[in-house]
C-alpha positions in Angstrom: -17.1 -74.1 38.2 -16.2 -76.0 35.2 -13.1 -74.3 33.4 -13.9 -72.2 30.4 -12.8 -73.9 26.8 -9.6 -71.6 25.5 -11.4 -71.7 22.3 -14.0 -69.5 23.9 -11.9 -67.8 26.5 -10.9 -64.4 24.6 -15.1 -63.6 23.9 -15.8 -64.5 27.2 -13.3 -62.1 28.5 -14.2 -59.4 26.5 -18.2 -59.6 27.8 -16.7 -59.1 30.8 -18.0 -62.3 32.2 -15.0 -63.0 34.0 -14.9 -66.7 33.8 -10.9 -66.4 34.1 -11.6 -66.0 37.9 -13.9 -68.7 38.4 -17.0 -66.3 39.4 -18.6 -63.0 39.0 -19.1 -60.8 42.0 -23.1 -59.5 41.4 -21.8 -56.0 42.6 -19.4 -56.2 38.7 -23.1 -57.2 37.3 -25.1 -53.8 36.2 -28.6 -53.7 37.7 -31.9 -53.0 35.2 -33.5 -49.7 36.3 -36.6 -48.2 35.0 -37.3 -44.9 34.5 -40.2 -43.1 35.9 -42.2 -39.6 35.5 -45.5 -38.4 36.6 -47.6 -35.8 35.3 -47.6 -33.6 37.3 -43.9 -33.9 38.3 -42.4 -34.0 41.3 -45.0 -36.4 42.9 -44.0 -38.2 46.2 -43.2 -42.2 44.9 -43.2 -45.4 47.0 -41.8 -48.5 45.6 -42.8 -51.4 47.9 -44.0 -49.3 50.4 -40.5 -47.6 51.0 -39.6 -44.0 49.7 -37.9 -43.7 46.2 -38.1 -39.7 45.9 -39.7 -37.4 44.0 -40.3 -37.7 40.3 -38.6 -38.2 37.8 -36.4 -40.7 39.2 -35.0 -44.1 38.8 -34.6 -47.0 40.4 -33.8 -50.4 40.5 -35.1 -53.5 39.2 -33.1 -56.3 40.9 -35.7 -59.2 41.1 -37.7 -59.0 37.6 -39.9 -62.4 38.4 -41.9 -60.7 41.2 -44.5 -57.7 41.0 -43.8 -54.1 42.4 -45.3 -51.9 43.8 -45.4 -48.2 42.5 -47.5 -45.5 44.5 -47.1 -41.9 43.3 -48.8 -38.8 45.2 -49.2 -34.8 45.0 -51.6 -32.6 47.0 -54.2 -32.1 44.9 -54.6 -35.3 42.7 -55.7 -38.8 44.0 -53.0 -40.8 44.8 -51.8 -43.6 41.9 -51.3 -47.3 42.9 -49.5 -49.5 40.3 -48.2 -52.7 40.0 -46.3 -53.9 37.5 -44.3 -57.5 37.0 -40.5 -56.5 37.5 -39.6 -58.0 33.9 -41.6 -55.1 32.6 -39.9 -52.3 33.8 -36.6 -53.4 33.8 -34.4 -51.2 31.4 -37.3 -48.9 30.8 -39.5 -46.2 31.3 -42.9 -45.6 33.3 -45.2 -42.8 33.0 -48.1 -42.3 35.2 -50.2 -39.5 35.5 -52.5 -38.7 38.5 -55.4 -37.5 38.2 -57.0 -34.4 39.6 -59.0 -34.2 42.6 -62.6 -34.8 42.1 -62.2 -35.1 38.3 -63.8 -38.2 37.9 -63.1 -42.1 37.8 -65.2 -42.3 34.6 -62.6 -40.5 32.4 -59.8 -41.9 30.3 -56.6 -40.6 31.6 -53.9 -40.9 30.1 -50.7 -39.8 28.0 -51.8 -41.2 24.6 -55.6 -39.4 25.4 -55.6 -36.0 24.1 -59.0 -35.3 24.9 -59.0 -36.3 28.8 -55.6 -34.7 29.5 -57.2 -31.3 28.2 -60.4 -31.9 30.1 -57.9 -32.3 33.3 -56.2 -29.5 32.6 -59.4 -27.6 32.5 -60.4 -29.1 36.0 -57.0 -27.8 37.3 -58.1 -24.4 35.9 -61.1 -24.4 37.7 -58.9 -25.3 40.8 -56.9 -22.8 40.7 -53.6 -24.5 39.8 -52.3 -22.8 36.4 -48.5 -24.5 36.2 -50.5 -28.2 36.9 -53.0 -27.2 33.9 -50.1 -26.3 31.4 -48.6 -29.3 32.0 -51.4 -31.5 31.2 -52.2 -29.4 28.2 -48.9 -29.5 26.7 -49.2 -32.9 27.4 -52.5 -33.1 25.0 -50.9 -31.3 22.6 -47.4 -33.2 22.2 -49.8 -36.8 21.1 -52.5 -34.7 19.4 -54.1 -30.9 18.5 -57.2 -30.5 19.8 -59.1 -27.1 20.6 -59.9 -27.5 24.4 -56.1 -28.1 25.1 -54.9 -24.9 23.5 -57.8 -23.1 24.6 -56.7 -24.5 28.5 -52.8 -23.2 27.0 -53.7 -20.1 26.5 -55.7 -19.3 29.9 -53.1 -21.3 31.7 -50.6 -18.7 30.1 -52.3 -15.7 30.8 -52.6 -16.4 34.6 -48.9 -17.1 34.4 -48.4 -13.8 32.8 -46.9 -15.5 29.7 -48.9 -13.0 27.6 -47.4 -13.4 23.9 -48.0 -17.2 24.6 -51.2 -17.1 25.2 -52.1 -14.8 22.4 -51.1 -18.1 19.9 -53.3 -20.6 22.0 -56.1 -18.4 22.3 -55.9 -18.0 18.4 -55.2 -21.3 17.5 -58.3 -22.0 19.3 -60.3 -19.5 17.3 -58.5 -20.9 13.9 -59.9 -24.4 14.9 -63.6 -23.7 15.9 -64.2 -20.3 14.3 -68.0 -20.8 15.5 -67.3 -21.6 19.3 -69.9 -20.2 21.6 -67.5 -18.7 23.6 -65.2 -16.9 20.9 -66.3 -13.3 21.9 -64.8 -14.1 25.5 -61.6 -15.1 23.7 -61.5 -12.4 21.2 -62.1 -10.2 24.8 -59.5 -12.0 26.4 -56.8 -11.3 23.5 -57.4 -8.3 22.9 -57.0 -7.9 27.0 -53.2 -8.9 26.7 -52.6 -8.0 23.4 -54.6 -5.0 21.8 -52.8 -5.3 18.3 -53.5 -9.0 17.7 -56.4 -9.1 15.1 -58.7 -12.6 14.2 -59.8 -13.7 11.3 -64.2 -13.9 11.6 -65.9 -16.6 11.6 -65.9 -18.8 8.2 
């Protein structure tokens, strides 16, 4: 290797490039990682077909020029098969949500889609799976307020015996479509967990 300029030597140095020795060792070199979560967490991920762990995890990124392969699975969703050049994961962060079994390849799923995260979360109602359907209706909620995510909230809540919570989503629903069909059934389900909480009638 062609000897460093002394002019240059002190910068060099200091980046930790260690030119002073003639080479770097790529174990001194920090590797990229990405980031990466599911919805729902704590799905099974393979990266190149090997096992990474369950979400959230990290791992490396040590040839960004080629393509990886991501595959993330949970009993009760349909598997997720990614695959994404290396160069745009490295030093960042993946999200992938899975969808729920037999909900439907025609719907738009994902984290910056209010309305199909709270349509999921319904699904997972219907299912049977409570904790799943919180998660995907927080989920709606954090990118955008819409009334079939809190109205999925507050029932998700109420089977998880988180009463006073879902007492607010159950009214916030109310607040937003004061003329739902279905407003007696959460009026009835309110006043079910909480018999002092009153709601304003319909405009």
């Amino acid at each position: 290797m062609t000897p460093c300029p002394a002019a240059i030597l002190g910068p060099l140095l200091a980046a930790s490039l260690a030119c002073a020795s003639g080479r770097t060792g790529w174990e001194e070199v920090r590797v990229p990682e990405v980031h990466l979560e599911t919805l729902p967490t704590g799905a099974e991920v393979d990266v190149d077909g090997a096992p990474a762990g369950r979400s959230p995890l990290s791992f490396p990124v040590r040839e960004p020029m080629r393509t990886y392969r991501i595959r993330a699975r949970v009993a009760g969703f349909e598997p997720l098969e990614v695959a994404i050049e290396g160069d745009r994961l490295a030093g960042g962060r993946l999200d992938l949500v899975l969808r729920p079994a037999g909900f439907g390849s025609q719907r738009r799923l994902d984290l910056g889609e209010p309305a199909g995260l709270a349509q999921a979360a319904m699904a997972l109602l219907r299912a049977g799976k409570p904790r799943e359907a919180l998660a995907f209706a927080d989920a709606s909620l954090a990118v955008g307020e819409t009334p079939l995510a809190h109205k999925a909230a507050g029932e998700a809540h109420r089977k998880l015996g988180n009463q006073n919570r879902a007492v607010q989503h159950y009214s916030a629903y109310v607040d937003l479509v004061p003329d739902a069909p279905d407003r007696k059934q959460i009026e009835d389900a309110i006043a079910a967990v909480r018999g002092d909480v009153t709601v304003s009638p319909p405009r």
